[in-house]
Steps between C-alpha positions, in 0.01 A plus 500: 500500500655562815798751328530661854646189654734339239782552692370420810391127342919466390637626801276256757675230290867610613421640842627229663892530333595784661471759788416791346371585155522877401292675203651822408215677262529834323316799646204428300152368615462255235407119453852415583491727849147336546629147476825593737239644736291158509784247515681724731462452926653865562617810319731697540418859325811683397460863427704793381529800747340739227163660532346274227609139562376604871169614386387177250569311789161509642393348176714253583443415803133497388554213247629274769195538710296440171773179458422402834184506534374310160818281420726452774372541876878477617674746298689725766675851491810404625593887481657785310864550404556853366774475279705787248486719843732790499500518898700860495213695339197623697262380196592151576464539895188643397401218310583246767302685732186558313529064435536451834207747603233327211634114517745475841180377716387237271802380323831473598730759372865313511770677664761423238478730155673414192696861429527620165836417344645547129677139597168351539354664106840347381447124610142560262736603186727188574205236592694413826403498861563774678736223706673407225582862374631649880373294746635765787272778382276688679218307287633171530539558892141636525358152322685250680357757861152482325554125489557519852199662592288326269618162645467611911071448480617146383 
């Protein structure tokens, strides 16, 4: 009864402790994306600057309207952070372009990318943040910017 809003339920009983409350979910759409999706007031989509990731994200942006309209009226695209982007090759620019051409007039594309960096894989082999690991790398810098932008509509 209800599966799709379990979360949701646990998370309106901690709201008020704290300012923000972040659900990081795998790139799945499964129960546990569902239940992000309905507890959630905004997501932020991150996607890979590969032909694929780029293309199953109508399906996901699809789900969220499905999310909206029978569970949670309020759920919000807050936009899309392309992230793994090799910026010198003319697939990626490419990429970016064809995003901003399908999504850019409905949902904001942010400015900030996180690039692809072999620093960045090696903070997944050593469980650490990426600021713990070499917090003055490219991908550090480009998360702490994203902050930055996320937190000017604030």
């Amino acid at each position: 009864m209800s599966r799709e809003t379990t979360l949701k339920t646990y998370i309106e009983s901690i709201r008020d402790q704290y300012d923000y409350i972040l659900i990081d979910c795998m790139p799945s759409l499964g129960m546990i994306t569902i239940n992000a999706f309905a507890a959630a007031d905004s997501v932020l989509i991150h996607v890979q600057a590969q032909y694929l990731p780029v293309k199953g994200l109508q399906q996901l942006i699809q789900t969220i309207g499905k999310v909206r309209r029978q569970i949670n009226p309020n759920l919000t695209i807050e936009g899309i952070l392309l992230t793994i982007v090799d910026s010198r090759t003319n697939f990626a620019k490419g990429i970016i372009n064809k995003l901003e051409e399908a999504y850019g007039r409905n949902v904001r594309i942010f400015e900030q990318y996180i690039p692809i960096s072999v620093r960045a894989a090696e903070t997944s082999a050593e469980g650490k943040s990426i600021y713990m690991h070499d917090p003055k790398c490219t991908v550090a810098s480009a998360y702490s910017n994203l902050t930055k932008e996320v937190l000017e509509d604030e």
